[in-house]
C-alpha positions in Angstrom: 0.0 0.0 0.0 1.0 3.5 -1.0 2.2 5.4 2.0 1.0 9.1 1.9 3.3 11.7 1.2 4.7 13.6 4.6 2.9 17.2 5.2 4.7 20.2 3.4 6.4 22.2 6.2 6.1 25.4 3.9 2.6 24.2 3.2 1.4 24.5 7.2 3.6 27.4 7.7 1.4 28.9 5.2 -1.9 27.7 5.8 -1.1 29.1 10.1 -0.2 32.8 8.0 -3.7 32.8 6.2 -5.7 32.0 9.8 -3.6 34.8 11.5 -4.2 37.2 8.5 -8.1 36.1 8.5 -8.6 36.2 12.5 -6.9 39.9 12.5 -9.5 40.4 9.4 -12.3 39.5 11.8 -10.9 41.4 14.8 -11.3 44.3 12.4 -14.2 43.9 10.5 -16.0 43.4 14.1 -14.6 46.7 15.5 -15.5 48.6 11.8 -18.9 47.4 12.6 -20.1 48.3 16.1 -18.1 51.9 15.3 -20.4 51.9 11.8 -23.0 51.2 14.5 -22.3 53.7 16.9 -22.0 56.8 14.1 -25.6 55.7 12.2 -27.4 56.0 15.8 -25.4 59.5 15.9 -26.5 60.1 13.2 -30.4 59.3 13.7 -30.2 61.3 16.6 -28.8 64.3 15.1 -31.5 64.2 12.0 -34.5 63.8 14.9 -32.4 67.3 16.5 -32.4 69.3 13.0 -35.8 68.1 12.2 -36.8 69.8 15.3 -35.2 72.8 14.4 -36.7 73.1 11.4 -40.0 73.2 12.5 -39.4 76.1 14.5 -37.8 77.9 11.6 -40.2 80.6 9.8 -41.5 79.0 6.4 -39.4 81.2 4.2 -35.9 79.7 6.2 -36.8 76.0 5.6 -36.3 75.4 2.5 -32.8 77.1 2.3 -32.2 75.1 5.6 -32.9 71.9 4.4 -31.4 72.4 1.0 -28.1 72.8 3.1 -29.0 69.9 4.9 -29.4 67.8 2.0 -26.0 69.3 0.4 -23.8 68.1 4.3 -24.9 64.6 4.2 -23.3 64.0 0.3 -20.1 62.7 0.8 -17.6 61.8 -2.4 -14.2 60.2 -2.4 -12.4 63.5 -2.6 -13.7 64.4 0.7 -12.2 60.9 2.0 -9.2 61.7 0.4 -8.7 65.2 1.6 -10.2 64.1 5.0 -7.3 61.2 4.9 -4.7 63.7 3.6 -5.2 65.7 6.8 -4.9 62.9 8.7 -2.2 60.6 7.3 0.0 61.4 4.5 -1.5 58.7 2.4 -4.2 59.4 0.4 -7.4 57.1 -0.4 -8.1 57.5 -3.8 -9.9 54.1 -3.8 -12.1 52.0 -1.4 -10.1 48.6 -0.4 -11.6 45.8 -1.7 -13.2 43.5 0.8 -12.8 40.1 1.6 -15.7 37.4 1.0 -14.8 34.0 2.6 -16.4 31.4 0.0 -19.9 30.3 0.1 -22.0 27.4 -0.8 -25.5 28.1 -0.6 -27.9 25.3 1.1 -30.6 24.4 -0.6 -34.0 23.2 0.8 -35.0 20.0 1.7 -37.6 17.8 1.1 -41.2 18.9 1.6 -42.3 17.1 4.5 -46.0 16.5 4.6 -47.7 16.2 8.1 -50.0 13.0 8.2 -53.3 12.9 7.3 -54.3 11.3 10.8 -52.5 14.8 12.9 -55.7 16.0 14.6 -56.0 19.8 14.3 -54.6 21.5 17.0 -57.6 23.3 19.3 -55.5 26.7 19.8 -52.2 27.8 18.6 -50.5 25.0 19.4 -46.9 24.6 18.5 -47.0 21.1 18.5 -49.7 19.0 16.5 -49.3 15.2 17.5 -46.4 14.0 16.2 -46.9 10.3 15.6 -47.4 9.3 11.5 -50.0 7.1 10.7 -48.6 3.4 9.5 -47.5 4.3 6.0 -47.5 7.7 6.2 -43.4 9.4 5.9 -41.3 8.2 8.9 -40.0 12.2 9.1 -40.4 14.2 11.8 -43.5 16.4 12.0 -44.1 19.7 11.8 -43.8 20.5 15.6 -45.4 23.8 16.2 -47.4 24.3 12.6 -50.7 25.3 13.5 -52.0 23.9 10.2 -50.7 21.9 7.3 -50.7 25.1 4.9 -48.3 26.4 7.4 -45.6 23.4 6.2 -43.1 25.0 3.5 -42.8 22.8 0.3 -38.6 23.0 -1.4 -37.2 21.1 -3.7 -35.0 18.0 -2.9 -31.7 19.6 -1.3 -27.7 17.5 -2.1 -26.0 16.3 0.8 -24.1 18.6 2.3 -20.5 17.8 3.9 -20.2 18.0 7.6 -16.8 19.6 7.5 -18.4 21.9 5.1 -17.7 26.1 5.9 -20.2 28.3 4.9 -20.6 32.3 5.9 -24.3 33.3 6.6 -25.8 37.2 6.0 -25.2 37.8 9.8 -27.1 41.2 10.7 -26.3 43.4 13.4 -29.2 46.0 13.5 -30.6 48.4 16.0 -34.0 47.6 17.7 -34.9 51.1 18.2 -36.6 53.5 16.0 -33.1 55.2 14.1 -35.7 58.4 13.7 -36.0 59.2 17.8 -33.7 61.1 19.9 -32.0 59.3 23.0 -34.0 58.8 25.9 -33.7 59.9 29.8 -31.3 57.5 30.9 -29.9 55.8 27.6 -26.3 55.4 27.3 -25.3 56.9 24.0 -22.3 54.7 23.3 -21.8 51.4 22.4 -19.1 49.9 24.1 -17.6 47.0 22.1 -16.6 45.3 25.4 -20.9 44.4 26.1 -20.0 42.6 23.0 -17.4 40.4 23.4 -17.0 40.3 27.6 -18.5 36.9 27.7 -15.5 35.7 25.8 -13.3 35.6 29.3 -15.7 32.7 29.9 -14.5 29.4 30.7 -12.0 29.8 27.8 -10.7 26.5 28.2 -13.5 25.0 26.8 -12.9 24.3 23.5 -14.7 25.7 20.4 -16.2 22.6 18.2 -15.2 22.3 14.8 -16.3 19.1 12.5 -18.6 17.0 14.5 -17.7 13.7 15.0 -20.7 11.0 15.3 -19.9 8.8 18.7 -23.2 6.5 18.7 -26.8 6.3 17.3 -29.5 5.3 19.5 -32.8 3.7 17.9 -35.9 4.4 19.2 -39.8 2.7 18.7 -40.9 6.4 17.5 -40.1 10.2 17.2 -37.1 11.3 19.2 -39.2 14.6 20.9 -36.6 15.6 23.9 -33.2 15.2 24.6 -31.1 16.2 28.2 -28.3 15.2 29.3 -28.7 14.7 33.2 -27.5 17.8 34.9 -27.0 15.4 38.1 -24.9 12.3 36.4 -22.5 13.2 33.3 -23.2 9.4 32.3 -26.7 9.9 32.0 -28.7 10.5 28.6 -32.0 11.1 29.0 -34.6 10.7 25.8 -38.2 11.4 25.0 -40.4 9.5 22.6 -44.2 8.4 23.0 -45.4 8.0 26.4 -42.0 7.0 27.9 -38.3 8.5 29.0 -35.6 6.4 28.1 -32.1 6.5 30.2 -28.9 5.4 28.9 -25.6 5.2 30.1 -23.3 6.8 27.9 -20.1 6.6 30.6 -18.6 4.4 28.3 -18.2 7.8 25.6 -17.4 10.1 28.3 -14.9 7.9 29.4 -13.9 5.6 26.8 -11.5 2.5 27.2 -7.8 2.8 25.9 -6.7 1.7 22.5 -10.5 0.3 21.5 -13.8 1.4 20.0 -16.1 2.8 22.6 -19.0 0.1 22.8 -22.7 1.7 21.9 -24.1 3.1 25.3 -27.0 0.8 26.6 -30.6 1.4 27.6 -30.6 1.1 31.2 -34.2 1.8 32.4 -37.3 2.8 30.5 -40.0 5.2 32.3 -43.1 4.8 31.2 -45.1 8.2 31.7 -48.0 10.7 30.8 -50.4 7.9 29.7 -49.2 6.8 26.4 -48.9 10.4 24.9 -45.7 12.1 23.6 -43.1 13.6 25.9 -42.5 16.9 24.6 -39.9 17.8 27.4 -37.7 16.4 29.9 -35.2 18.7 32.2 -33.7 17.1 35.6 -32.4 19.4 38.9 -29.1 18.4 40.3 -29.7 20.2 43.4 -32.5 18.2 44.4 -31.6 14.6 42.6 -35.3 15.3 40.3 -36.3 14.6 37.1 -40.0 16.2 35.3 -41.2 14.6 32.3 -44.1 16.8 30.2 -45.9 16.7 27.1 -49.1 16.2 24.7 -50.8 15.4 28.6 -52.3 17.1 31.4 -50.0 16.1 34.0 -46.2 16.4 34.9 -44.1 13.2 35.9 -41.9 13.9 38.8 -39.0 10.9 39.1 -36.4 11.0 41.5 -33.0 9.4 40.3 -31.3 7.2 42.2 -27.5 8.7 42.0 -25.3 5.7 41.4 -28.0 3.5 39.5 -29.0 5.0 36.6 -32.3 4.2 38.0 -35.5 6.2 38.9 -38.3 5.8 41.0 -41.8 7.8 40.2 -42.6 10.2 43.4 -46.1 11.7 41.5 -47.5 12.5 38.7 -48.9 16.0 39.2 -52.0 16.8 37.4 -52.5 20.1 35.7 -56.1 22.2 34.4 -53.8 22.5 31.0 -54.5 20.6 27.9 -50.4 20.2 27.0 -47.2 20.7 27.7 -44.3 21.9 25.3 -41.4 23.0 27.0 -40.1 23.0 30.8 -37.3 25.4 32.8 -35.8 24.0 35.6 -34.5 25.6 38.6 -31.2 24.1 39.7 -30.3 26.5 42.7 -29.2 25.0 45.4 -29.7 25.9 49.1 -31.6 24.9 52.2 -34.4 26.8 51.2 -34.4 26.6 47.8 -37.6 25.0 45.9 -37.4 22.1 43.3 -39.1 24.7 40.7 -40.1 23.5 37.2 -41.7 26.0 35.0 -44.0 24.4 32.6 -45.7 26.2 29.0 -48.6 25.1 28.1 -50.7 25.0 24.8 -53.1 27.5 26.9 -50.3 30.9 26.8 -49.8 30.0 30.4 -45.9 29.5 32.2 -46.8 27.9 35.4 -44.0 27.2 38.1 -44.5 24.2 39.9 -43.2 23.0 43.2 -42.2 19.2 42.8 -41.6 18.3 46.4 -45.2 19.3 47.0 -46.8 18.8 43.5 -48.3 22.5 44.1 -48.4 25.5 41.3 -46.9 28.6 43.3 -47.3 31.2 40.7 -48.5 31.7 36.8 -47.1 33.9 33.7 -50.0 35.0 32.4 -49.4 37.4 29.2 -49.1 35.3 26.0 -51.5 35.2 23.6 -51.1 31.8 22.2 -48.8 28.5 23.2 -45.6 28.9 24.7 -43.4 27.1 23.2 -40.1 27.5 24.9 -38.7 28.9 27.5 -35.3 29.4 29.9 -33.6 30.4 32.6 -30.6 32.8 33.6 -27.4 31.4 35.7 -28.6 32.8 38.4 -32.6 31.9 38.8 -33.5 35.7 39.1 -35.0 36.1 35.2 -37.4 33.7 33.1 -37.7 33.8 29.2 -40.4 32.7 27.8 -41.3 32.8 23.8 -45.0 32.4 22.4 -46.6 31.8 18.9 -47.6 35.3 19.1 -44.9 36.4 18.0 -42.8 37.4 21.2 -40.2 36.7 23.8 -41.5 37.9 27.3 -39.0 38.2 30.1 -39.9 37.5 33.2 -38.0 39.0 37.0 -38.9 36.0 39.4 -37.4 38.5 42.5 -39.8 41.6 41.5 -42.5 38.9 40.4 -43.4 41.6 37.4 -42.9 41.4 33.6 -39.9 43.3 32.7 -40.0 43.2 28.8 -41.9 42.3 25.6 -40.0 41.5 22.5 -41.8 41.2 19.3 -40.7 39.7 16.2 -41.9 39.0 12.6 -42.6 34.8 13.3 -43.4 32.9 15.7 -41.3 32.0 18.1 -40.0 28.2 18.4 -37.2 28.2 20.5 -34.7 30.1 22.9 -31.8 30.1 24.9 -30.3 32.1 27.6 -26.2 32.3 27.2 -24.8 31.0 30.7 -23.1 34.2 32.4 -24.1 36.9 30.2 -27.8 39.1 29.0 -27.7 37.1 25.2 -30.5 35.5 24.3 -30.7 33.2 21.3 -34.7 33.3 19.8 -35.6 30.7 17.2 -38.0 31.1 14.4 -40.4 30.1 12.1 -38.5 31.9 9.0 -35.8 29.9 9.4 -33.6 32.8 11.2 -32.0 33.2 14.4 -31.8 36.6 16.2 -29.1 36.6 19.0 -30.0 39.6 21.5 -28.3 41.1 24.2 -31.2 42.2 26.8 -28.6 44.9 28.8 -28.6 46.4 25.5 -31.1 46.1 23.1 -30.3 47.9 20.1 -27.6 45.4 19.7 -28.5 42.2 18.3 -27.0 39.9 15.7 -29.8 37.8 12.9 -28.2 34.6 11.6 -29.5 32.9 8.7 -28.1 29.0 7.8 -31.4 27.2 8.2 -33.4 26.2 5.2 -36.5 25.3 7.4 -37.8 26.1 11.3 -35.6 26.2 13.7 -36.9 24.0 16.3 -33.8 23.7 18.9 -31.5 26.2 20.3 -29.0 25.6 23.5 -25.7 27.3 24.6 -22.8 25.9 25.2 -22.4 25.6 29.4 -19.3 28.2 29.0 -21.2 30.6 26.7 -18.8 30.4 24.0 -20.7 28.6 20.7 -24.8 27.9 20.2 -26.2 24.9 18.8 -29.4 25.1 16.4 -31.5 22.1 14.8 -33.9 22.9 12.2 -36.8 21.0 10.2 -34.2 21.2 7.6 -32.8 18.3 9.3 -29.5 20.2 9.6 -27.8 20.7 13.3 -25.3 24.1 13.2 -23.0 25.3 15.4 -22.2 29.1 15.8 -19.7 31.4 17.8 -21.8 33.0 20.4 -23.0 35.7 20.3 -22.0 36.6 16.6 -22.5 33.5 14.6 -19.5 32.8 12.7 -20.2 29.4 11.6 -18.3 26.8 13.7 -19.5 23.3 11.7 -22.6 21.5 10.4 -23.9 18.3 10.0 -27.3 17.0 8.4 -29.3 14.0 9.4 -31.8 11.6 7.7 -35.0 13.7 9.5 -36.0 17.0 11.3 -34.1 17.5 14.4 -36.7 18.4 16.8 -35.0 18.7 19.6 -30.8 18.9 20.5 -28.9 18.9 24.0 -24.9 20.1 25.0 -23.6 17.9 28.1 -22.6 19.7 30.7 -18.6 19.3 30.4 -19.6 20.8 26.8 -17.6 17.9 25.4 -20.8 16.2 23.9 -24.0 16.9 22.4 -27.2 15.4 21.1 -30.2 15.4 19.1 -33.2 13.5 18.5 -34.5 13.2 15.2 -38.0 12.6 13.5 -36.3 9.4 12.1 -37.3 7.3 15.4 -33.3 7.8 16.5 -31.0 10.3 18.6 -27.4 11.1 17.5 -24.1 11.6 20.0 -21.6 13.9 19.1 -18.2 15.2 20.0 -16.4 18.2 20.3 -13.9 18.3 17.6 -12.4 21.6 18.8 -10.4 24.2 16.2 -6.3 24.5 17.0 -6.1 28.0 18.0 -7.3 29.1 21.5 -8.2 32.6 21.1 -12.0 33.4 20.6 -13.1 33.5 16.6 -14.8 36.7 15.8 -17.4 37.2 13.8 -17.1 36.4 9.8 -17.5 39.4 8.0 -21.2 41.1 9.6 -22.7 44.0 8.4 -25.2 46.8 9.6 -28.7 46.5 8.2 -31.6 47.3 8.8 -33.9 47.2 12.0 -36.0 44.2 12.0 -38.9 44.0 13.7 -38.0 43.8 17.4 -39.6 46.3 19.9 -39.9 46.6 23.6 -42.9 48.0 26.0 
């Protein structure tokens, strides 16, 4: 057999001078961009100030004024070239060209057509039942259509290769009107430090690249939730039709020397919630819990037996609410902490339930449709819920009041809260992700990879890259907060649902294709944080706060 050839030294020493040149072109195209920021909300401001003005001017002085007005905001390449004369002793004559990493569009994927025997959902519900009739497409369903017009119909799509780099429009865009003046008590600078402070985070964690596939675990039916056990690292937990499966994946966190990693086993299957689907399972490693919801009226309360992989049912908690879609759990600790689990329901209704007790000791009221996602900050003090009407509401659980309303152009299908920081990840139904920080709204970064919904979205436990899975059947990772692309990877059926382990070593989805998938970090050589690829101010999009 032919040996291959031995790496090029001049070859690598080249390849480490193009990253170094392209992460210093990132550094700088980031800084360009939150100054180009900073000067258009100047600028708004200013315009709102002489349009004042000029309302206070007698008729005959208007026209003259804004004549003048019109003539300041031309600007030409001579005035950048004397401008940069004054300055420097070289002169511009001629914009530098920019530099556009290389792109290969994603095409859409197959239509996927709900079955015929999904009943019609009674209210806006984000997820219609899930199960296909026998014979009907083995894909996953639409989880959170509210009717089968709502399903998008695309062409066949190519594979595409999991190694494979592409560079999405990412947008960052200002929430607030550009045409109002700045409020009492507004900073008016941007400090590019909000932006990129998280990045001090646990930077030994290392930034994924390709994702390499560790194990496959089959299923009787449609993968709905994933978690890996906040209480146990070996512990995988899974959500199908009426049951929870556990495995013990110890065997891939901690594989043997010199062989293959066998295929982690079922351990224990928990039958819950009557036979429907298990939209949701979260466990507290505070208080040893775990709380099971979905397509039912109750909650399943386990306790885990630490040790055993095993789990005992302590209740089953029944609710007045048709379904369940998403749950929050608390996981502070303390002698007089609560075991809290905050449930959405298909009736626009967050409910926070006390699982010692089985007792509801508080409601959200405020959406006007389901809730279909929701999470919590580090440090238990703020809720975020997001609604198929549209909007993120979020929540302070110490003032017990609604501190903002976010509303965007699609409903909302998923969130996440970035561990240590004020970003917030919001997934949609037009395929796009908007990354928010909530210190400072008119910041905000809109990232567009997904073909299809995006129906899962979870930060890394160190805050430095976001996951997303999409009905496009393709799972992404991205560079938190801007989303530079990190890898992606596409799967056989809609990934409705996606975890990261808590050493942020592994991650998981589970997939319309009766099936979840185990990953590993492949993490990129260099330690420093990436910055963004390329992003650009746009335009506002249609965020707003009350």
């Amino acid at each position: 057999m032919q040996q291959a050839p031995p790496p090029d030294p001049s070859a690598q020493a080249e390849s480490l001078r193009l990253k170094a040149a392209l992460q210093e072109f990132y550094e700088l195209s980031f800084q360009l961009n939150i100054e180009k920021h900073k000067q258009n909300i100047i600028s708004s401001r200013l315009e709102a100030m002489c349009a004042k003005l000029i309302s206070q001017l007698p008729p005959e002085d208007r026209v003259t004024f804004e004549r003048e007005l019109k003539q300041c905001k031309i600007v030409t390449l001579n005035n950048i070239a004397r401008l940069a004369q004054q300055r420097n002793p070289i002169i511009i004559t001629k914009p530098p060209e920019p530099i556009a990493p290389s792109r290969r569009p994603i095409a859409h994927p197959d239509a996927i057509t709900p079955p015929s025997s999904l009943k019609k959902a009674r209210s806006l519900s984000p997820v219609n039942h899930p199960h296909p009739s026998p014979g009907a497409p083995t894909d996953a369903p639409e989880p959170m259509a509210t009717s089968p017009s709502l399903v998008p119909g695309a062409a066949a799509a190519p594979a595409i290769q999991q190694e494979e780099a592409i560079t999405p429009p990412v947008t960052v865009a200002a929430a607030s009107s550009p045409s109002l003046p700045p409020q009492a008590g507004e900073s008016s600078t941007i400090s590019p430090d909000s932006c990129v402070a998280h990045t001090s985070l646990a930077l030994g964690t290392p930034l994924p690249s390709a994702p390499n596939k560790l194990a496959v675990l089959p299923h009787n039916d449609v993968v709905c939730a994933i978690h890996f056990a906040a209480s146990d690292p070996s512990v995988l937990l899974t959500g199908s039709k009426g049951c929870v499966k556990i495995w013990d994946i110890s065997s891939l966190t901690n594989p043997p020397t010199g062989s293959q990693a066998p295929p982690p086993p079922n351990v224990a299957t928990l039958d819950c919630l009557g036979g429907s689907y298990v939209r949701s399972c979260r466990t507290s490693a505070a208080h040893q819990l775990m709380c099971a919801a979905g397509e039912h009226t109750s909650l399943a309360v386990w306790e885990l037996v630490p040790g055993t992989h095993g789990a005992r049912l302590r209740h089953a908690i029944q609710t007045p609410y048709d379904s369940h879609y998403a749950l929050a759990m608390s996981n502070l600790a303390g002698p007089s902490s609560q075991p809290l689990c905050y449930a959405c329901t298909s009736n626009g209704i967050v409910g926070a339930w006390d699982l010692n007790t089985g007792v509801c000791v508080r409601t959200f009221t405020g959406h006007e449709g389901a809730v279909s996602c929701a999470d919590l900050s580090t440090d238990g003090r703020t809720l975020i819920t997001g609604g198929l009407d549209n909007t993120v509401k979020v929540w302070d659980l110490v003032a017990d009041r609604l501190m903002t309303t976010l509303n965007f152009s699609a409903q909302v299908f998923s969130l996440a809260a970035c561990p240590g920081t004020s970003w917030v990840a919001v997934g949609l139904y037009n395929n796009t992700i908007e990354v928010l920080d909530l210190s400072q709204a008119s910041l905000k970064y809109q990232l567009s990879l997904h073909s299809g919904p995006v129906l899962s979205l979870n930060f890394s436990h160190g805050g430095r890259w976001l996951l997303s899975t999409g009905k496009d059947r393709v799972a992404v990772g991205w560079r938190a907060p801007f989303g530079q692309p990190l890898f992606q990877t596409r799967e056989g059926g809609s990934l409705i649902c996606s975890d990261i382990a808590p050493s942020d070593l592994l991650w998981a989805t589970g997939s319309g294709e009766q099936y979840a998938t185990i990953y590993s970090v492949s993490s990129h050589p260099s330690p420093t944080p990436m910055l963004p690829s390329s992003p650009t101010l746009g335009r506002p999009s249609a965020v707003a706060t009350s």
